[in-house]
C-alpha positions as CSV (number, residue, x, y, z in Angstrom):
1,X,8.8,-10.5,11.4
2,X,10.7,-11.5,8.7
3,X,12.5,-9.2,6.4
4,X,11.0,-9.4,3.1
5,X,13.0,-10.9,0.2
6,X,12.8,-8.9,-3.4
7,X,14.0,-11.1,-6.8
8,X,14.7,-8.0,-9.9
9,X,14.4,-9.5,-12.9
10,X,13.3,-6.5,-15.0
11,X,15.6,-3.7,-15.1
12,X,14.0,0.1,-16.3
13,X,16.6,-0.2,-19.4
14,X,14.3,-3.8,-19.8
15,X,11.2,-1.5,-19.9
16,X,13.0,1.3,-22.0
17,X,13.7,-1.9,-25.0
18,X,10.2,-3.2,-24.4
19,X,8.3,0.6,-25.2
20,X,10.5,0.7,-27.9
21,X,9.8,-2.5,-29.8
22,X,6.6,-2.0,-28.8
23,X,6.1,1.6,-30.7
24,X,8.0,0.1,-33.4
25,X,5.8,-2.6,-34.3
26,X,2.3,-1.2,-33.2
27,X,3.4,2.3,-34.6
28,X,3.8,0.6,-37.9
29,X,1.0,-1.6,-38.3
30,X,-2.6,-1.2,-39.9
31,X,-4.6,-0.2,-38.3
32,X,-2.0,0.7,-35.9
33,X,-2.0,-0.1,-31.7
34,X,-0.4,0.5,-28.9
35,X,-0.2,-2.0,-26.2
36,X,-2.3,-1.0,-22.3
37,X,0.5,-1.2,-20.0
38,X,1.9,1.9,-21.1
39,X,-0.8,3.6,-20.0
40,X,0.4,3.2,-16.1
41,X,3.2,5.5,-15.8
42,X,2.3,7.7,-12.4
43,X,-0.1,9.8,-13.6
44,X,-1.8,7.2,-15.4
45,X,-2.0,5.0,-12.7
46,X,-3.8,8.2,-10.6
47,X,-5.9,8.2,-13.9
48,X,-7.1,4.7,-13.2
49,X,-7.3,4.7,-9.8
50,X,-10.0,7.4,-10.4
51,X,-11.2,5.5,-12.8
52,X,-12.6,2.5,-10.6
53,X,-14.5,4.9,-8.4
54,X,-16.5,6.5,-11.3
55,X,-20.2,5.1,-11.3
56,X,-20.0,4.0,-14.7
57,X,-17.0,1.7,-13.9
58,X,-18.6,-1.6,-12.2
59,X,-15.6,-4.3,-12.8
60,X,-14.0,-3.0,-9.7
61,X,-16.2,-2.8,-7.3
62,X,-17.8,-5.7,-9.2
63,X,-15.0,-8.2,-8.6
64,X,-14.1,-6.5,-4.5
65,X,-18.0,-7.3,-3.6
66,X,-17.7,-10.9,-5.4
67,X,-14.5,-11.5,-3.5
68,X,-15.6,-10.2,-0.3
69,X,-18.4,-13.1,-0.7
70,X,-16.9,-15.7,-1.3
71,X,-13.5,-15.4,-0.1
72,X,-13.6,-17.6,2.6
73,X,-15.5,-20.1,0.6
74,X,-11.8,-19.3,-1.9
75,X,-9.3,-19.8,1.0
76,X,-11.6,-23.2,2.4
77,X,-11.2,-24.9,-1.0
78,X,-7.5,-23.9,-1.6
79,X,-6.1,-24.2,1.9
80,X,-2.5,-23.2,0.6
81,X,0.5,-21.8,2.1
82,X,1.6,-19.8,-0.3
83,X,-0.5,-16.6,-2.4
84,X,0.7,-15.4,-5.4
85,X,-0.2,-12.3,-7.0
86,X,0.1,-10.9,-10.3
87,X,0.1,-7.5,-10.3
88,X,-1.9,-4.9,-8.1
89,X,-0.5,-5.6,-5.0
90,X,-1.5,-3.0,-2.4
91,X,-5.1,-3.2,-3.5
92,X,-8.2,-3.6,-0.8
93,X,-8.9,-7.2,-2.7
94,X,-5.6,-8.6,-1.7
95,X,-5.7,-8.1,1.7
96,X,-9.2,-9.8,1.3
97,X,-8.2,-13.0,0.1
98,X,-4.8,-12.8,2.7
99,X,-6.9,-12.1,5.8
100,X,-9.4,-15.0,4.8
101,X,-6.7,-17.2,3.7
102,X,-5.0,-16.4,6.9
103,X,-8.0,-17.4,8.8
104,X,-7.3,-21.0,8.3
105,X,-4.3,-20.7,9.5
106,X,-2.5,-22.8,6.3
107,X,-0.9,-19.5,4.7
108,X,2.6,-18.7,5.0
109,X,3.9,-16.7,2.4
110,X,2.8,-14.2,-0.1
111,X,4.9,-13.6,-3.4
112,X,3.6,-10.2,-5.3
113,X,4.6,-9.7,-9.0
114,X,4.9,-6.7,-10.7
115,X,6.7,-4.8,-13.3
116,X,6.7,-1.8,-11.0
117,X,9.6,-2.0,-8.7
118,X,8.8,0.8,-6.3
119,X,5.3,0.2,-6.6
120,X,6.2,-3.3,-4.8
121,X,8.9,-2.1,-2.4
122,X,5.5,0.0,-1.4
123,X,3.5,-3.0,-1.5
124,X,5.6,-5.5,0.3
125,X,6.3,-2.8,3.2
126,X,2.6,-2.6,3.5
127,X,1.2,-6.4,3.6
128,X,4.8,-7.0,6.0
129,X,3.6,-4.5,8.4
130,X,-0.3,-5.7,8.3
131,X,1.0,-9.5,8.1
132,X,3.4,-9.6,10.7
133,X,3.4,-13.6,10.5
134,X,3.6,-13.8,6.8
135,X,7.1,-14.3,4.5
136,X,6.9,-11.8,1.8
137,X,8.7,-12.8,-1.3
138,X,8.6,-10.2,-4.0
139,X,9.2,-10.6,-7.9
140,X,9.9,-8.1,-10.1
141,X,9.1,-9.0,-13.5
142,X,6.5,-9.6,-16.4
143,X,3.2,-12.1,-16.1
144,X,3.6,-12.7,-19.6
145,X,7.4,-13.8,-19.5
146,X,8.5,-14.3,-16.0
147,X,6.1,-17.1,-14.4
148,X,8.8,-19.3,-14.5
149,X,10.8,-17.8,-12.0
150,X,8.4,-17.4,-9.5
151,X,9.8,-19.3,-6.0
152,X,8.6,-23.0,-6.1
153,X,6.2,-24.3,-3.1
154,X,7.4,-24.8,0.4
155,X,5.7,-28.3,1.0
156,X,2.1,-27.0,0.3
157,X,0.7,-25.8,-2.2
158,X,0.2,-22.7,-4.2
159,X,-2.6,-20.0,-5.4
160,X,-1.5,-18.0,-8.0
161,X,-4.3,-15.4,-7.8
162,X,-5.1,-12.9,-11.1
163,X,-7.7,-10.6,-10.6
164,X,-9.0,-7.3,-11.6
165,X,-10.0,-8.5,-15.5
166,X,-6.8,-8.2,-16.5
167,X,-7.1,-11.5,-18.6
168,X,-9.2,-9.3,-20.9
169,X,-6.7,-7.1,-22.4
170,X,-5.1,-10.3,-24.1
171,X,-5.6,-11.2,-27.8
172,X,-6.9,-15.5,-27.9
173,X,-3.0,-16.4,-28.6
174,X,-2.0,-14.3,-26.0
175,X,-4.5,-15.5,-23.4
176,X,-3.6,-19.3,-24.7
177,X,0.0,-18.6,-24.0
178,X,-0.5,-17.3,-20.6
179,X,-2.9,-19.7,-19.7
180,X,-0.1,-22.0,-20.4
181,X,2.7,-20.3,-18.8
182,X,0.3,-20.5,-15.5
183,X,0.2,-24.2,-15.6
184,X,3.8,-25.2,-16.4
185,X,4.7,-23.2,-13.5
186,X,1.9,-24.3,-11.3
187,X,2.8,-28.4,-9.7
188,X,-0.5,-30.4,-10.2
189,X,-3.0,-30.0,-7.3
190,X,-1.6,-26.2,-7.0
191,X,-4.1,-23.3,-7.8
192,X,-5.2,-20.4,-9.7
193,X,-7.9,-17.6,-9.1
194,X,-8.8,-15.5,-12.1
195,X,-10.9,-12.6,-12.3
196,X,-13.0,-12.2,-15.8
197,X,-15.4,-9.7,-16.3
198,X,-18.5,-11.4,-18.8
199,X,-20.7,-10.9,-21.5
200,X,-23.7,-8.3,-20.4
201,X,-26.1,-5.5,-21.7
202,X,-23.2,-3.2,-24.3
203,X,-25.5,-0.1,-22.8
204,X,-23.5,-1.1,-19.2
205,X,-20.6,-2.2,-20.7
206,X,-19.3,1.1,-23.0
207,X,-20.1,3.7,-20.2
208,X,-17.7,1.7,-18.4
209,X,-14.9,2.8,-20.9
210,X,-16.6,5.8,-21.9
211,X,-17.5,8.2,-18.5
212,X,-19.7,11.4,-18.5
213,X,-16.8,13.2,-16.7
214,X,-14.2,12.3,-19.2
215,X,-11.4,10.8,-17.1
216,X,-11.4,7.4,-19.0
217,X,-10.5,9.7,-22.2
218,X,-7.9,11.5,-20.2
219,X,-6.5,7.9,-19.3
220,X,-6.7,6.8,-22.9
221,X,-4.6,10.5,-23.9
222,X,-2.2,10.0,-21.4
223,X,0.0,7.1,-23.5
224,X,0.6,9.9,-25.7
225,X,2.3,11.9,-22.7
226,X,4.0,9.1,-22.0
227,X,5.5,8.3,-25.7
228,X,6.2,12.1,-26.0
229,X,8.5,12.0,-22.2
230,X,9.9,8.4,-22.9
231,X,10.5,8.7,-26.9
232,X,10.8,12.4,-27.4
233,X,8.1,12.5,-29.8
234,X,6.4,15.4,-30.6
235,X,2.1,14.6,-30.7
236,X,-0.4,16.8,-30.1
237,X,-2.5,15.3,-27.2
238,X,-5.3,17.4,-27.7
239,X,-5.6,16.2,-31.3
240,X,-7.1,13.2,-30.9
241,X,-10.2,11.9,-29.5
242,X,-11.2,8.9,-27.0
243,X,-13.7,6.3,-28.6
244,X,-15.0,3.2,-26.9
245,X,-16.8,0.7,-28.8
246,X,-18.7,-2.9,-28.3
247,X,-16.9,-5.2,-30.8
248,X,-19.5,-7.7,-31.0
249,X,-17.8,-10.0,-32.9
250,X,-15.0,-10.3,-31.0
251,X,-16.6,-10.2,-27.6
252,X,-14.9,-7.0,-26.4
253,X,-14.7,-3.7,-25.5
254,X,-12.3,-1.5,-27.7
255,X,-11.0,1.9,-26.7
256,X,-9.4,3.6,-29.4
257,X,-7.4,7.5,-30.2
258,X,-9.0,8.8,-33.4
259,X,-7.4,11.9,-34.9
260,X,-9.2,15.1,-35.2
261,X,-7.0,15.7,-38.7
262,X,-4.0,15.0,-40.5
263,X,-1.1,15.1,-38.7
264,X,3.0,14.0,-38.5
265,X,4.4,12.6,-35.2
266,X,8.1,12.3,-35.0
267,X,9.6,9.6,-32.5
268,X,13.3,10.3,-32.6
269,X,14.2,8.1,-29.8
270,X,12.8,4.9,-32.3
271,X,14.0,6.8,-35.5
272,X,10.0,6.6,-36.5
273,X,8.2,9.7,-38.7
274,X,4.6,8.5,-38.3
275,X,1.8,9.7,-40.5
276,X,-1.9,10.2,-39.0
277,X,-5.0,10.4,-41.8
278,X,-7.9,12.7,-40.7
279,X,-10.0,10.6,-38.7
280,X,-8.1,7.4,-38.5
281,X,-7.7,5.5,-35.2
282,X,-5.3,3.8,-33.5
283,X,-6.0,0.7,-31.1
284,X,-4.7,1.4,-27.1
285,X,-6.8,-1.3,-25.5
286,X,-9.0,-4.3,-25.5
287,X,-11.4,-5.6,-22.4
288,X,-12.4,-9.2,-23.7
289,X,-16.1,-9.8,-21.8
290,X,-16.5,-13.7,-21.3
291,X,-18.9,-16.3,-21.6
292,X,-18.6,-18.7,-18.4
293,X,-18.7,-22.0,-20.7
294,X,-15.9,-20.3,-23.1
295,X,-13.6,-19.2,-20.0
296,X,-13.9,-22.2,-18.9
297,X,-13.3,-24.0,-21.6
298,X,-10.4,-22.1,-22.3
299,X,-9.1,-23.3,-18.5
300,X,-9.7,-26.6,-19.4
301,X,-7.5,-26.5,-22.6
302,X,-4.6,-25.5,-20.8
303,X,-4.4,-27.8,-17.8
304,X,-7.0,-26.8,-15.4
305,X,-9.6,-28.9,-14.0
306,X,-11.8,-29.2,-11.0
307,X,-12.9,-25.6,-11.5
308,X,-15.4,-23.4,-9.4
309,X,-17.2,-20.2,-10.5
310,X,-18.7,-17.7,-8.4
311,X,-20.4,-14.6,-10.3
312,X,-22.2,-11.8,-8.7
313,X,-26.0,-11.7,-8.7
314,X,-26.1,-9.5,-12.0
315,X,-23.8,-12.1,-13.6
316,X,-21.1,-9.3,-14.9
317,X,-17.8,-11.0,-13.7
318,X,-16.9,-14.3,-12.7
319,X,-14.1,-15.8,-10.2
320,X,-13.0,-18.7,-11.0
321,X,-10.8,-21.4,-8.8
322,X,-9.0,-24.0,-10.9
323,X,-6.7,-26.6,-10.1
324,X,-3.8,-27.5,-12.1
325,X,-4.5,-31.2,-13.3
């Protein structure tokens, strides 16, 4: 077994700058937003964890049955040597794509990515241990930035897998951008798999965001705990309610904190004294839901051609397998 290789290109003073700008900008805007990946600190991450085994929460296990389909239909059609991964790497849906890429005995390497350091120390020890056979190349660093830096092909060719809906939390320019990024750092003939949850009934959808048991509001909350910890601010949690909405226009899911009354957060560690109206809501998340013809469409724009789409027989998420052109 080789030992695996780690590449840092995110430091926590990196993430420290980025909250920061972040909380100035969103903090300061009307309406005003937060971005979602500052929902994931620990307990957040538990949060969401929980979140994917609620019943009203189909993406996940959604996207795991779709996979478990068709990945060896995946892993015939790409036949690469190397898998890339942005993000969640210790989850059951990797080791279903490496075990049937694996199986046709092209794969030699798999390069996770993930803004987490630890949390891909774990995940490389894991998939080294299981994959005794397999280089493990880890990159620590940002999807939306880093692509660039990500180790080039061996001689093969290249998937760059993105799963879990992810996509959907990006605004159009955002998405473009990325879609972009992929492609420039993907050589023609190399590969990407993207997870997209789509367009269905809203009376499926909002549950989804919105559980009986309350966790996905506990999850929404828990930014708050984390600007209070990393920012030394001083809001009351408790004072603000989760809502989760169809935005019909804009094809999406919204979860927003609305606050139960007037109220005046102070955010030393940004030099910010923030002013809440009774009632008013602040943006933490988006889930964009897809239309196959506009996803694709969108794949198309950037570079990618010759794509496949499997969806599952209730047609709420798609996978879809493009090739850079």
């Amino acid at each position: 077994m080789t030992a695996p290789v780690l590449e840092v290109h995110l430091s926590d003073s990196d993430a420290a700058d980025a909250l920061q700008h972040d909380v100035r900008v969103g903090l300061s805007a009307d309406p005003k937003w937060l971005p979602p990946k500052w929902f994931y600190d620990a307990r957040g991450s538990e949060l969401f964890e929980e979140i994917t085994t609620l019943p009203e929460y189909y993406p996940t296990r959604t996207e795991r049955e779709l996979l478990r389909r068709s990945a060896e239909q995946i892993a015939a059609r790409a036949a690469v040597d190397t898998l890339v991964e942005l993000g969640s790497g210790s989850s059951e849906k990797t080791r279903l794509l490496l075990d049937a890429l694996a199986a046709t005995g092209s794969l030699q390497r798999y390069v996770p990515l993930d803004v987490s350091e630890s949390a891909l120390r774990g995940a490389m020890a894991a998939v080294a241990r299981e994959y005794p056979a397999l280089a493990v190349h880890g990159v620590v660093g940002d999807f939306t930035e880093h692509l660039e830096l990500l180790p080039p092909s061996q001689g093969g060719r290249r998937l760059v897998a993105f799963l879990g809906g992810t996509i959907g939390n990006l605004l159009p320019v955002e998405r473009a951008r990325f879609f972009a990024a992929v492609r420039a750092a993907l050589d023609p003939g190399e590969l990407m798999l993207l997870g997209a949850g789509l367009v269905t009934d809203p009376a499926v959808m909002v549950p989804a965001y919105d559980d009986a048991a309350g966790v996905t509001a506990e999850f929404n909350r828990n930014v708050l705990w984390v600007l209070n910890r990393e920012l030394e601010g001083d809001f009351d949690v408790d004072a603000f309610d989760h809502v989760a909405v169809w935005n019909a226009p804009h094809g999406r899911i919204e979860m927003w904190l609305r606050a139960r009354h007037a109220m005046t957060v102070r955010l030393p560690a940004v030099g910010m004294t923030v002013h809440y109206a009774d009632g008013e809501q602040m943006r933490t998340e988006i889930s964009v839901k897809f239309l196959r013809t506009e996803l694709e469409a969108e794949l198309a724009d950037a570079g990618f051609a010759d794509q496949t789409c499997w969806t599952d027989c209730n047609d709420r998420f798609a996978l879809v397998l493009a090739e850079a052109a």
